[in-house]
KOLPA-257179 format. One record per residue: residue in three letters; x, y, z of N, C-alpha, C, O in turn. Coordinates in pm, whole numbers, padded with zeros to 5 digits, always signed. Each point is the difference from the previous one (the first is absolute). Layout:
<rs>
ALAXYZXYZXYZXYZ...
</rs>
This chain:
<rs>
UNK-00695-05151+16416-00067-00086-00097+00063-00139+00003+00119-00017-00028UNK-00182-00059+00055+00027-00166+00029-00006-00090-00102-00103-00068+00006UNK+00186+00038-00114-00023-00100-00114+00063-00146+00003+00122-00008-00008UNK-00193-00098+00019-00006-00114+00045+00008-00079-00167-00044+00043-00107UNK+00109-00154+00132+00027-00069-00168-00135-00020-00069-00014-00009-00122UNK-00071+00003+00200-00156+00005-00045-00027+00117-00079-00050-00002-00112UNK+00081+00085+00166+00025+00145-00035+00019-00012-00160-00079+00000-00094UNK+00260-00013+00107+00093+00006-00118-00072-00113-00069-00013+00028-00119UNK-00037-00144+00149-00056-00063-00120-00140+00048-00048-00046-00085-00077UNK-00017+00163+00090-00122+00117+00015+00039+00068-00103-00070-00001-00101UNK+00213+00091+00108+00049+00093-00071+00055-00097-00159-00023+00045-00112UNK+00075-00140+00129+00027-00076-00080-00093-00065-00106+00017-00049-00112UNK-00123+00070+00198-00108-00054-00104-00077+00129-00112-00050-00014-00111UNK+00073+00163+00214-00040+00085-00101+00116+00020-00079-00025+00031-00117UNK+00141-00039+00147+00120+00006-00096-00023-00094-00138+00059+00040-00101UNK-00134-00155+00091+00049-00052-00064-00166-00004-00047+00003-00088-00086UNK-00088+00116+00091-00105+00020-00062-00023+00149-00064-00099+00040-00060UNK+00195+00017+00083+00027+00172-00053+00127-00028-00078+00040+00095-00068UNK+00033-00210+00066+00093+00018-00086-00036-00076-00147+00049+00022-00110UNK-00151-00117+00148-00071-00103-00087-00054+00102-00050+00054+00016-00109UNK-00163+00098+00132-00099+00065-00086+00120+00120-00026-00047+00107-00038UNK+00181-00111+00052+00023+00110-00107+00081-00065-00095+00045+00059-00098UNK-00025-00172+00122+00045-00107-00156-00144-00009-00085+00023-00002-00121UNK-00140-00003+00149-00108-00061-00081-00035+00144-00041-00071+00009-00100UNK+00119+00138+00179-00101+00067-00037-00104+00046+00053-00035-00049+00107UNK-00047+00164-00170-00124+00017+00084-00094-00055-00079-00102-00029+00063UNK+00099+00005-00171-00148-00015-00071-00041-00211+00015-00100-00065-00032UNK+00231+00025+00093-00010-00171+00005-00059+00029+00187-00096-00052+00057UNK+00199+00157+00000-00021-00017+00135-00139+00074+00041-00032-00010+00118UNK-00053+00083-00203-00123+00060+00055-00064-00098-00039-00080-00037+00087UNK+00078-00028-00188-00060-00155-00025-00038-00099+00085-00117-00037+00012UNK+00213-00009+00051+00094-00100+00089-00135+00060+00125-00108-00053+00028UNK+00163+00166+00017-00080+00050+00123-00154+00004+00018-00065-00010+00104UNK+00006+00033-00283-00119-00018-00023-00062-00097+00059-00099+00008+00074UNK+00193-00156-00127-00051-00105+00039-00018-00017+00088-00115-00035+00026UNK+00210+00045+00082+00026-00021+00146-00120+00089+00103-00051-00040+00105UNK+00033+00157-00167-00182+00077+00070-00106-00087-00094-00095-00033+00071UNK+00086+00001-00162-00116-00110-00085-00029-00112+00115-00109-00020+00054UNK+00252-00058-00027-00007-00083+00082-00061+00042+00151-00102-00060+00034UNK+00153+00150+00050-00081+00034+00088-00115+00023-00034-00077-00065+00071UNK+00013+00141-00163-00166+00048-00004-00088-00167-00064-00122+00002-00010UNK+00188-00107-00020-00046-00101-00056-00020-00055+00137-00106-00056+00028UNK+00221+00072+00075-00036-00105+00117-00088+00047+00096-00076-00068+00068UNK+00101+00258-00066-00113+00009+00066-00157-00024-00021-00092+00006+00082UNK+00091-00031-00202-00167-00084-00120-00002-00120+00071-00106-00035+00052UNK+00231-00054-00039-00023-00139+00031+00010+00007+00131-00077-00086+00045UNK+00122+00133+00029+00018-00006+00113-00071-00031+00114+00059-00061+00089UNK-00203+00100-00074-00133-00011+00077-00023-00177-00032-00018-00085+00087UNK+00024+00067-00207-00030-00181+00004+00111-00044+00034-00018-00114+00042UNK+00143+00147-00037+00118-00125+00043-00002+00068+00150+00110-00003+00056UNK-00218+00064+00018+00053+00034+00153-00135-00087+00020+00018-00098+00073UNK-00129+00112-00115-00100-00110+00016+00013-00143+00004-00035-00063+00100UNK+00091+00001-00215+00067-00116-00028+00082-00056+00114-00007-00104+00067UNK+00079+00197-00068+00141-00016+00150-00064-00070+00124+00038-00102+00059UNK-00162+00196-00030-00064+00010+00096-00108-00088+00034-00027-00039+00114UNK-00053+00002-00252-00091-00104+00004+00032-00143-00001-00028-00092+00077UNK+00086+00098-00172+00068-00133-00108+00083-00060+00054+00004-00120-00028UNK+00095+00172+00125+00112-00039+00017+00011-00034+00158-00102+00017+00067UNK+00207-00058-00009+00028-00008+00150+00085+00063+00061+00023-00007+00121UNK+00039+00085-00216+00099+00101+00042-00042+00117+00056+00076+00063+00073UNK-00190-00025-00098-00066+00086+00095-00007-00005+00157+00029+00090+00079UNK-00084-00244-00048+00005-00048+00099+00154-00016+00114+00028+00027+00117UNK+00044-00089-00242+00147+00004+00056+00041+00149+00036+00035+00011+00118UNK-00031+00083-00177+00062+00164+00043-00063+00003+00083+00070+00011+00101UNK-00255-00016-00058-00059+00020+00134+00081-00071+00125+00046+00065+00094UNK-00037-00200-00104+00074-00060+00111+00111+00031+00023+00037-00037+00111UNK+00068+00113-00196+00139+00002+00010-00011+00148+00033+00088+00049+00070UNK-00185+00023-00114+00004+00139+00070-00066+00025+00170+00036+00083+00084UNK-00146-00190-00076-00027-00042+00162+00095-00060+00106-00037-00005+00117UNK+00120-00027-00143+00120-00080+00032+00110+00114+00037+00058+00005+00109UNK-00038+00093-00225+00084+00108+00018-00056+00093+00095+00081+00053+00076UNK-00198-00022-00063-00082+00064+00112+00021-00057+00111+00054+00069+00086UNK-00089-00212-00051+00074-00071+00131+00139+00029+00055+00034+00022+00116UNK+00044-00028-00239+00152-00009+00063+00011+00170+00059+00074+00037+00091UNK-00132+00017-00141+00018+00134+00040-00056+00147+00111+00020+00120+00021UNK-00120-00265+00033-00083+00003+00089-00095+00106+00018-00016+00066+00103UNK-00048-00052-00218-00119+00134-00035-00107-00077+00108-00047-00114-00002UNK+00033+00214+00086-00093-00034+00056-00180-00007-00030-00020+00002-00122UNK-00098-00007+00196-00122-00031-00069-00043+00153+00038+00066+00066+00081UNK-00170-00021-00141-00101+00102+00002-00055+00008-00100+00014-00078-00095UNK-00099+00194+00101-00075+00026-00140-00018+00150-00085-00096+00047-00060UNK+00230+00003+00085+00009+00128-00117-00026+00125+00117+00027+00108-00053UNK-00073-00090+00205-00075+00093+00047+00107+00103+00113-00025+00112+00046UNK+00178-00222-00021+00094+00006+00104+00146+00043-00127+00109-00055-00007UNK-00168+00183-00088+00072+00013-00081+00188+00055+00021+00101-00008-00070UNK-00130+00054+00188+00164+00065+00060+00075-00135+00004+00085-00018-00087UNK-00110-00089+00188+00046-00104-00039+00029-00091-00103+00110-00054-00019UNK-00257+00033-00074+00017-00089-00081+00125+00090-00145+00063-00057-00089UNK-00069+00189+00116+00143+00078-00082+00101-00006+00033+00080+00028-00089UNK-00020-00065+00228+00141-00011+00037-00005-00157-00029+00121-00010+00022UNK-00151-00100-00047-00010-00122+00024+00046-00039-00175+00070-00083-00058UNK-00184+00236+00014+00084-00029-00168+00064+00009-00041+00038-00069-00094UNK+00038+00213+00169+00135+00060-00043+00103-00098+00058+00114+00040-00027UNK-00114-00177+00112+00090-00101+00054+00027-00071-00114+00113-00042-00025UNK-00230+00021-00060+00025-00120-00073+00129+00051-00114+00043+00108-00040UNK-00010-00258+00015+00143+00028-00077-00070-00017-00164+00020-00099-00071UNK-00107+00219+00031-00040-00012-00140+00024+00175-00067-00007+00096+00076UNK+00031-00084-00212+00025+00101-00039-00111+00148+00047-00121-00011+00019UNK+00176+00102-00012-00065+00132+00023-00137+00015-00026-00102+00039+00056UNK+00148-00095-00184-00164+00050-00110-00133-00111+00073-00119+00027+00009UNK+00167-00115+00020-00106-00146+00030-00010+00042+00147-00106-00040+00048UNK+00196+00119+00055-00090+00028+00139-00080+00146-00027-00091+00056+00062UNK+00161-00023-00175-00094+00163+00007-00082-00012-00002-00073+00051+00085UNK-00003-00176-00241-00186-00023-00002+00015-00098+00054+00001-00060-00107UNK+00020-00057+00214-00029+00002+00083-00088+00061+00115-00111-00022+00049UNK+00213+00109-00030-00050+00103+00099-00127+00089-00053-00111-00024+00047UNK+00127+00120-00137-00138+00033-00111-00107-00036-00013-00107+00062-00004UNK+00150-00256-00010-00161-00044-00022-00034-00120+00141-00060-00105-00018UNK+00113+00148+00151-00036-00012+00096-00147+00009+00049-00028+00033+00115UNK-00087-00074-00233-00137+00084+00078-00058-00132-00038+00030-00100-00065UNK-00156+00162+00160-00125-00101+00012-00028-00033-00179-00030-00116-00029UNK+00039+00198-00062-00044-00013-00123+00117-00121-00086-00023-00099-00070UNK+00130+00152+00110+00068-00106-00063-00032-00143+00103+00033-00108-00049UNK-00073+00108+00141+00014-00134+00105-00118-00067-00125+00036-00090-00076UNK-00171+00145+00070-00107-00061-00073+00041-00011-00158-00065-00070-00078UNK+00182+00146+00039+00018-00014-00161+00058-00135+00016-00041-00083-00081UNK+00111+00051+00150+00085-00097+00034-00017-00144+00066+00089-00084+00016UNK-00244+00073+00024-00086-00063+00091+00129-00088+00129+00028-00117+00028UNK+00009+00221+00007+00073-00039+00164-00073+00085+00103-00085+00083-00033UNK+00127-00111+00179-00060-00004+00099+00079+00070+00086-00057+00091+00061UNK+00204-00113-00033+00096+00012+00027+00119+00116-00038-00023+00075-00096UNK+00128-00063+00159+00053+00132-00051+00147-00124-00040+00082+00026-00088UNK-00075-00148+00167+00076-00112-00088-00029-00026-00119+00089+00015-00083UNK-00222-00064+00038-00071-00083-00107+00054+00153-00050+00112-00027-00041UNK-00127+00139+00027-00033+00104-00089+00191+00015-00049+00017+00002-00122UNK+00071+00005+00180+00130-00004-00024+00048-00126-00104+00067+00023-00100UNK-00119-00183+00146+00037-00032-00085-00077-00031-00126+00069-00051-00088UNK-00202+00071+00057-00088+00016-00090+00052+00101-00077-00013-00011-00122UNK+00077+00122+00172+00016+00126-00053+00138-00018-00082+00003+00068-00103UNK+00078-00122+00121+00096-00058-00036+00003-00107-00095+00094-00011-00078UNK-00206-00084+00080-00027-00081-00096-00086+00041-00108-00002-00073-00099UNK-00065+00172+00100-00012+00046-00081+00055+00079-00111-00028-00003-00119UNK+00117+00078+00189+00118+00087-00057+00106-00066-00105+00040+00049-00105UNK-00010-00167+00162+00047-00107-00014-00036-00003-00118+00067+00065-00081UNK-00174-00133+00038-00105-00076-00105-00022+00078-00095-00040-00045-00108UNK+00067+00218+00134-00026+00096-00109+00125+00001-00064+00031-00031-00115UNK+00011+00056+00175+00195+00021-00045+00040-00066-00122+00036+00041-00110UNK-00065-00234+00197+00037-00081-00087-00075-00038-00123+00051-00047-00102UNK-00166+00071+00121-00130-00018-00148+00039+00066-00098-00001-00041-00116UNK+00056+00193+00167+00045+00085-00095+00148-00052-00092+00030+00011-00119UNK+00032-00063+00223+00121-00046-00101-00018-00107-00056+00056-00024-00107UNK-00138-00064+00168-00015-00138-00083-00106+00092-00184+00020+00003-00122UNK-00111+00045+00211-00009+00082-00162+00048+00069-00114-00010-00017-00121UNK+00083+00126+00219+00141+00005-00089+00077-00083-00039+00012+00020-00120UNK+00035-00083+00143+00047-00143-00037-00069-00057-00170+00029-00021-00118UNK-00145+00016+00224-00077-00045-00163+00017+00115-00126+00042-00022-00113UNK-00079+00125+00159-00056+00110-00121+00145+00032-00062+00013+00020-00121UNK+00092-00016+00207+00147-00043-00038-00005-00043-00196+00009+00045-00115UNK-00040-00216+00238-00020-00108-00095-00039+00009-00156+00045-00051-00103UNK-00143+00136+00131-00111+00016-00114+00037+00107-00122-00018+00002-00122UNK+00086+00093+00230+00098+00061-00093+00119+00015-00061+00051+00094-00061UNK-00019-00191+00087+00186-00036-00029-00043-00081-00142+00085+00049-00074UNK-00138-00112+00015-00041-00025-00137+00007+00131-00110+00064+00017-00104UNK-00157+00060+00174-00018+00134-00079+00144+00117+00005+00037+00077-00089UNK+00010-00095+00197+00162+00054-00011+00087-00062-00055+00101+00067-00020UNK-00093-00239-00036+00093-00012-00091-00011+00009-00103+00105+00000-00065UNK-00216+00010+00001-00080+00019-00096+00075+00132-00074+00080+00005-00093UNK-00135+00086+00165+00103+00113+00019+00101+00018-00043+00014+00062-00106UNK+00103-00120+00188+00133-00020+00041+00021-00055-00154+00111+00028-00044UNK-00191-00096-00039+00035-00085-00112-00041+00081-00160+00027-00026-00117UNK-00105+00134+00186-00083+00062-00134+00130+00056-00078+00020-00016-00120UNK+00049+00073+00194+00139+00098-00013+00038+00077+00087-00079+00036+00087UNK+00214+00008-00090+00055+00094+00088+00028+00086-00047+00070+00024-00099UNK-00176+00092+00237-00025+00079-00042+00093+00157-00012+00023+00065+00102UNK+00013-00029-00209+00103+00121-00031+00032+00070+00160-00079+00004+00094UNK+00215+00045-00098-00039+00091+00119+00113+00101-00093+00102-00019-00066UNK-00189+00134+00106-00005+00115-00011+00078+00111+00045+00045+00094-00066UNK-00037-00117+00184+00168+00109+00021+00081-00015+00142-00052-00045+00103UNK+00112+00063-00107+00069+00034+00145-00102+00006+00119+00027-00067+00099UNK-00118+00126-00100-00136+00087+00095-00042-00159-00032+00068-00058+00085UNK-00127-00027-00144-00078-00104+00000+00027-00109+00098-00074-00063+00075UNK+00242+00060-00105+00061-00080+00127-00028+00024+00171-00026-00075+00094UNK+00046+00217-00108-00011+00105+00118-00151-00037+00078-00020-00028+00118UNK-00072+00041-00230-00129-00002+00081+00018-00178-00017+00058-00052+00095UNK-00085-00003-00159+00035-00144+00037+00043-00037+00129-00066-00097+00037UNK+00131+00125+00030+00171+00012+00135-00154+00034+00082-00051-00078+00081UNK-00002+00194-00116-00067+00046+00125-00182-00095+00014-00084-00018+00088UNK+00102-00010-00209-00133-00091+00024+00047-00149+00077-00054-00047+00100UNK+00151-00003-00164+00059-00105+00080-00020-00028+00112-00068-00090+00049UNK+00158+00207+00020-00042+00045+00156-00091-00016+00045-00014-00084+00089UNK-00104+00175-00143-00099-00045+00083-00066-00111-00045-00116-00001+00042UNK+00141-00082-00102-00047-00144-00022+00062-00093+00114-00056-00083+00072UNK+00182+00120-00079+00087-00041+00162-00059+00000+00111+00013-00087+00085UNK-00100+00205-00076-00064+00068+00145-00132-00081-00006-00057-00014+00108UNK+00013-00028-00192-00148-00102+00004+00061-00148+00036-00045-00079+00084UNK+00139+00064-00156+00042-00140+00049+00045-00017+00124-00021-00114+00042UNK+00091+00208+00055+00030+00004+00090-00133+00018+00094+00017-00066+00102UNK-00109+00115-00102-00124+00034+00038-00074-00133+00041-00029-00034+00115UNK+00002-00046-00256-00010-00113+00043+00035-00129+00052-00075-00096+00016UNK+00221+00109+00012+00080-00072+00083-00041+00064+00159-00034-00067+00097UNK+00045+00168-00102-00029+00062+00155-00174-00028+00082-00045+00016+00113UNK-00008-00066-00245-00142-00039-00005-00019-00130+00082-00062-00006+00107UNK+00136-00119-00183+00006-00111+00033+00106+00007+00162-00014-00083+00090UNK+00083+00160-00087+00057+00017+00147-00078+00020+00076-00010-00074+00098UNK-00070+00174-00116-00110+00036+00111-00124-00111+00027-00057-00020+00108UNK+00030-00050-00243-00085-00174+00003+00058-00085+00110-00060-00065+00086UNK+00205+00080-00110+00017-00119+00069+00067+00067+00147+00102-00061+00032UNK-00129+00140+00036+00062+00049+00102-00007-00038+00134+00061+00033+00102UNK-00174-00129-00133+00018-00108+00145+00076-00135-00018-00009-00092+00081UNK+00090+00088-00204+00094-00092+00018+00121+00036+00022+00023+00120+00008UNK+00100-00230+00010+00155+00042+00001-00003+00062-00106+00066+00098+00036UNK-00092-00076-00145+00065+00022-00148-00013+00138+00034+00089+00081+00029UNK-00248-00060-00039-00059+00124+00027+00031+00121+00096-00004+00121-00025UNK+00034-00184+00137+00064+00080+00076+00144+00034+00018+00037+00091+00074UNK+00059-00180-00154+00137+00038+00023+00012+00118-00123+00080+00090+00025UNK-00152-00083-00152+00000+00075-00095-00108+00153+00021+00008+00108-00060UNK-00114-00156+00176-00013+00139+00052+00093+00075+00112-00037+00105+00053UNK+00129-00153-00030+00091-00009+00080+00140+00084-00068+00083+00087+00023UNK-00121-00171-00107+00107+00107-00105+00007+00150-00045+00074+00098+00010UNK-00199-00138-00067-00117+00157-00031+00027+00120+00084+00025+00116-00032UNK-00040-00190+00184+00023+00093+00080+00088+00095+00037-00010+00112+00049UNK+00120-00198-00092+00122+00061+00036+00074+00037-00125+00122+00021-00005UNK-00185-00015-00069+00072+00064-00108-00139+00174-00088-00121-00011-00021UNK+00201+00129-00003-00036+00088-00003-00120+00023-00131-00109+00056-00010UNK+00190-00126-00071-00046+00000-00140-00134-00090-00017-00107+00038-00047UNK+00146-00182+00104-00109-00080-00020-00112+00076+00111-00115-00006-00043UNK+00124+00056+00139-00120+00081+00082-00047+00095-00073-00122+00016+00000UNK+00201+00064-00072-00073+00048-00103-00118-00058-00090-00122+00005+00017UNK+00183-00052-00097-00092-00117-00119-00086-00036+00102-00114+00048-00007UNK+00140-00125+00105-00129-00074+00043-00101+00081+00072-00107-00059+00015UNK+00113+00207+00046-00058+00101+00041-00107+00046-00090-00117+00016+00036UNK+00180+00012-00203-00067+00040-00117-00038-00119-00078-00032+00019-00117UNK+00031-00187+00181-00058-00062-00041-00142-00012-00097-00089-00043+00075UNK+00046+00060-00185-00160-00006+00007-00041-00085+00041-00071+00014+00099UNK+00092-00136-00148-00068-00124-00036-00005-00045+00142-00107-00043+00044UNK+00220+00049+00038-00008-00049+00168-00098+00078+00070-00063-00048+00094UNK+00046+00170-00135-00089+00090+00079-00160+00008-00068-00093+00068+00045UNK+00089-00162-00173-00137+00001-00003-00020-00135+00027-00093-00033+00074UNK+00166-00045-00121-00051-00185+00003-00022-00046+00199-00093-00069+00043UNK+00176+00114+00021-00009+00004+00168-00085+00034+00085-00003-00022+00121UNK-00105+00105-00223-00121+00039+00062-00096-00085-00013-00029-00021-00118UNK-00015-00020+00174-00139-00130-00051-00098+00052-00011-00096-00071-00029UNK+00077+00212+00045-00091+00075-00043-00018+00016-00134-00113+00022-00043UNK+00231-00033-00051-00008+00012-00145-00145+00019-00069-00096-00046+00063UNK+00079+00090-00148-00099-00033-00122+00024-00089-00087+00086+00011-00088UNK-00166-00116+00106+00039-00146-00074-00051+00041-00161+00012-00083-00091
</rs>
């Protein structure tokens, strides 16, 4: 078992988000956690217009296309069109991008995704496929972000009504363990934005990390959010 400081700061973060919810408790920390799934189910509501927006409105769409065509160049994916599949799968498994992004890759290798995707090419389809992935990832956090936003009013609100009794020994206990996995979402979505940005330096020295450490391959294996937002297949 291979644990890398990435690792230990991994472990550090559930340490101290399990040590936070057994100071507050369980009935502040099932609270706390409430919010934090409110916030996801709010962004996945908003989410379809800030990936539209991204996409319409903006030029950053455009920019991830070119910077993901560019990464296809340097890496010399060659041209076809989805039909020379033995090849165009070893060519994926070269590229220096996480597991999960050559698996569907590889998966949605077909004529159907070429037309979901309006490319021509088994290039255009790599880095389209990628810019798209891209664009889901990040819509989602820029939404989260927002729905965050929207709810951090209503949690101090909260935080201000009173504090709330705790109840016994066991309250702390489950507190400690809700913590935790509040840890494991936050970490989730850090591993999220790693996988966004994985055709940059940032991105890749921190999937780099991932790799080599036992624990974080874990988490990021049982990722949700990486393993649904990466599919551009999603249900918007």
């Amino acid at each position: 078992m291979n644990v890398t400081w990435a690792g230990a700061a991994a472990i550090g973060v559930l340490l101290f988000t399990g040590y936070t919810g057994y100071r507050r408790g369980f009935i502040k920390e099932i609270v706390s956690v409430f919010f934090v799934f409110l916030a996801l189910a709010l962004a996945w509501t908003i989410n379809p217009y800030v990936n539209t927006f991204l996409m319409e409105k903006t030029s950053l769409y455009d920019k991830i296309q070119e910077s993901c065509r560019e990464f296809s160049d340097t890496q010399d994916v060659a041209e076809g069109n989805g039909e020379d599949e033995e090849t165009e799968d070893s060519l994926i498994g070269r590229l220096p991008l996480p597991g999960i992004l050559q698996k569907n890759l590889v998966a949605n290798n077909t004529q159907e995704a070429y037309q979901y995707l309006a490319v021509d090419t088994f290039r255009d389809y790599v880095s389209e496929y990628l810019a798209r992935a891209i664009i889901n990832g990040l819509s989602y956090l820029l939404a989260y972000a927002l729905a965050n936003l929207i709810l951090r009013v209503a949690m101090l609100v909260l935080d201000m009504i009173a504090g709330l009794p705790l109840i016994s020994g066991a309250n702390r206990l489950t507190g400690g363990i809700v913590g935790v996995a509040k840890g494991i979402l936050f970490i989730w979505i850090a591993l999220l934005l790693l996988t966004i940005l994985c055709s940059s330096d940032i991105g890749k020295s921190g999937l780099e990390l991932v790799e080599k450490d036992s624990i974080l391959q874990a988490l990021y294996k049982h990722d949700v959010l990486v393993n649904f937002f990466m599919d551009i297949f999603y249900k918007n």
